[in-house]
N, C-alpha and C positions, 0 to 999 in steps of 0.2 A: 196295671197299676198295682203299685206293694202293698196290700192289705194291712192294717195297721195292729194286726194280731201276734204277737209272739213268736205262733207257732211258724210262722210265715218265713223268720227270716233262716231257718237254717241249722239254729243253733239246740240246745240239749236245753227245752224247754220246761219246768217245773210249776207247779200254781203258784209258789212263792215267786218266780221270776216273772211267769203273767200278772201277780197282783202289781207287782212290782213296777213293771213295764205300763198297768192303768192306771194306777198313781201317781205316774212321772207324766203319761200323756195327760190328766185334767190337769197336771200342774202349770202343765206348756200350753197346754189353751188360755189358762186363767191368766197368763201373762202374757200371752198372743191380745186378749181383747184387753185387760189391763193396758199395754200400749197403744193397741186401737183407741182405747178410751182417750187416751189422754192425747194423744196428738189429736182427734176431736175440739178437747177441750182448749188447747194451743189456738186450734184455728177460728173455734170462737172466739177466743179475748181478741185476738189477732182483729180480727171480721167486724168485730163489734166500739171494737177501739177506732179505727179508721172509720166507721158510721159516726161514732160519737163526735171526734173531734175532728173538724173542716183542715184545721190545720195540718195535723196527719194528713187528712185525707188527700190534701192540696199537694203532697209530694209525690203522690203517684196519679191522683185524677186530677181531668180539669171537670170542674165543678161553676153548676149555673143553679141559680135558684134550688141546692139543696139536691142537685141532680147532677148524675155522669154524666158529660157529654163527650167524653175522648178521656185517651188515656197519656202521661207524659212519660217522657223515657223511663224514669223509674219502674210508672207503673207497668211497661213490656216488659222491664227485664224481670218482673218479682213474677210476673203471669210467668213467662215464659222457663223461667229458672228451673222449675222444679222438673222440668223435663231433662236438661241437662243433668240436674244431680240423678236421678232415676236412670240416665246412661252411663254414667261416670260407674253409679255402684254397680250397673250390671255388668259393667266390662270387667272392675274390679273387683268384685264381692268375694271372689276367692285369698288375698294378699290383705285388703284393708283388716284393721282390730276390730274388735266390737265396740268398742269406744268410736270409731269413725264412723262405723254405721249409723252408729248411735245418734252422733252430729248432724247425718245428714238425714235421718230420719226426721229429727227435731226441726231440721233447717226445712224441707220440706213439708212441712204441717205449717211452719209458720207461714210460708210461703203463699202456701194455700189459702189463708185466711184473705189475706187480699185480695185474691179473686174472689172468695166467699162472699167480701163483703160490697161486692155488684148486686149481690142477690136484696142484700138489705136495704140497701138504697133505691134498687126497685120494684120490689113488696114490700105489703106493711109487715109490721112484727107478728102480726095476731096470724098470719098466711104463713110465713116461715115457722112459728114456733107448732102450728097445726102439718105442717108439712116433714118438719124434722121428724116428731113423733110419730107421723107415720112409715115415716121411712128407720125409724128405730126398731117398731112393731113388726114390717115387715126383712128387716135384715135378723132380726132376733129368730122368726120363723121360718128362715131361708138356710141362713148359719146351723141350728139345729137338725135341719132336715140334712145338709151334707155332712154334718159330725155324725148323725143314728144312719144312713141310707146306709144298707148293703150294697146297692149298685154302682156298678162302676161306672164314673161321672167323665170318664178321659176324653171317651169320643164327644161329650158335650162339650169338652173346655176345648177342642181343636173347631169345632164350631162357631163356640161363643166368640173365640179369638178374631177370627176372619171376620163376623160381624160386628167386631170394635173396628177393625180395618175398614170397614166398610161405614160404619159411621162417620170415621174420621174425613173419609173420601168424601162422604155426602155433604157433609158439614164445610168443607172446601167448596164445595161445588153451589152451595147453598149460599157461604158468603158473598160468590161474585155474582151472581144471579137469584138473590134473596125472591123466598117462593113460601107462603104462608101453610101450603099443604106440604111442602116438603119438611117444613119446619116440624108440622105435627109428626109425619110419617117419622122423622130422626127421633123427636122426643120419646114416642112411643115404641119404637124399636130398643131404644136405650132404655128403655125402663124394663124391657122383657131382658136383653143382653144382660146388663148390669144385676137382675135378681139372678138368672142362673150363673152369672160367677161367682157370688156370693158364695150359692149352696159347693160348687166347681173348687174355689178356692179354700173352703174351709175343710172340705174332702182332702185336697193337695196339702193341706197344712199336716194333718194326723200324718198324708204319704212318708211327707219331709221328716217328720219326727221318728216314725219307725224306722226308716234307712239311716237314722242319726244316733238311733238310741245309742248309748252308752259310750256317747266319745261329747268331744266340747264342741261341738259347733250348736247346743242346742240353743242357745240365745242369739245368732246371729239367724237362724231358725226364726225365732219367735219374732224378731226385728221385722225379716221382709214377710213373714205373716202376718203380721199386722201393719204392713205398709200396702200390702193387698187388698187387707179388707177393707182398710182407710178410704184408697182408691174406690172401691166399689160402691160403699155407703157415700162415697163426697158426689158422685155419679150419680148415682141411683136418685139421691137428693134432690140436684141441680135438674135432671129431667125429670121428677114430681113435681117442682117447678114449676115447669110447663102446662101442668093442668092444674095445678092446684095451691098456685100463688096468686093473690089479687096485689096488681099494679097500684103503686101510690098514685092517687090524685094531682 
């Protein structure tokens, strides 16, 4: 992995081009989570709008006494969507603008919120808003340790990867043959998965930026950086979930 040091890439290094080079990398963080944040913030109004109003809500869920009970076309394709656009940009993320990434970053946060807001509909608010927080607390101390770690995180992210594979398998397998302990064993594997990609991916983000320094791609950079860590925190959340949301009455 390319060490996110100056000295590293080759070139006729000086202290003014290493200050140079850490000034441009906290810049590209602070708007790596700057859009983290706000696609966040997207997919709460999103999440919390379709809670509030039945009518909203009516276009993608069916709804029985203030409860999901199934979802209508709409609501597959808004669940389902953001996985297309996530394949769309990865085939093309070399050719699109940053303005398109842009779109679809946007289009997939919002996207998101509609799944989000299954979570609302069932836990109460007081289990989500103590649940988020912890899951802010703990991505804030996961994030850090992969920005400070000197060790190299690669052979864990070819790891982690193959146990998202393996989630996704499980979680298949779980649907047709729904199983209460398998459910736990997924939850709790995702929630170990999910914090070391955090640390994994915010490691991978400084990679990207040193192999980027000094040319334009560094804002479509900080786009799929923060669509990473978006992904990992909306993860990471969704199975905290699992232990640490109380179902509405």
């Amino acid at each position: 992995m390319a060490n996110p040091n100056f000295d590293t890439f080759n070139r006729a290094g000086t202290i003014a081009d290493q200050a140079s080079f850490d000034v441009g990398l906290r810049a590209h963080m602070v708007r790596v989570y700057n859009y983290m944040a706000s696609g966040l913030a997207l997919s709460g109004i999103v999440a919390f709008g379709l809670f509030s109003s039945p009518e909203l809500a009516g276009m993608f869920f069916q709804l029985q006494a203030g409860r999901v009970v199934g979802l209508n076309m709409l609501g597959w394709i808004a669940i389902f969507a953001p996985l297309g656009l996530l394949l769309l940009v990865s085939f093309r993320a070399a050719t699109m603008s940053v303005g398109a990434i842009q779109a679809v970053y946007w289009a997939v946060t919002a996207l998101m919120g509609v799944s989000l807001s299954l979570v609302l509909f069932r836990y109460t608010g007081a289990s989500v808003a103590r649940t988020f927080f912890v899951t802010a607390a703990a991505f804030g101390a996961l994030s850090l340790y992969g920005y400070t770690t000197k060790r190299d995180l690669t052979a864990m992210g070819k790891f982690l990867f193959m146990g998202v594979v393996g989630l996704i398998l499980a979680g298949l397998v779980n649907m047709i043959w729904p199983s209460g302990t398998m459910s736990f064993i997924i939850s709790a594997a995702g929630v170990l998965i999910f914090s070391g990609l955090i640390a994994y991916d915010t490691q991978k983000i400084k990679e990207q930026y040193a192999d980027a320094w000094g040319t334009d791609m560094a804002e479509k950079i900080a786009i799929f950086g923060a669509l990473s860590l978006y992904l990992d925190f909306v993860n990471l959340f969704q199975f905290l979930m699992s232990f640490l949301g109380q179902e509405r009455e």
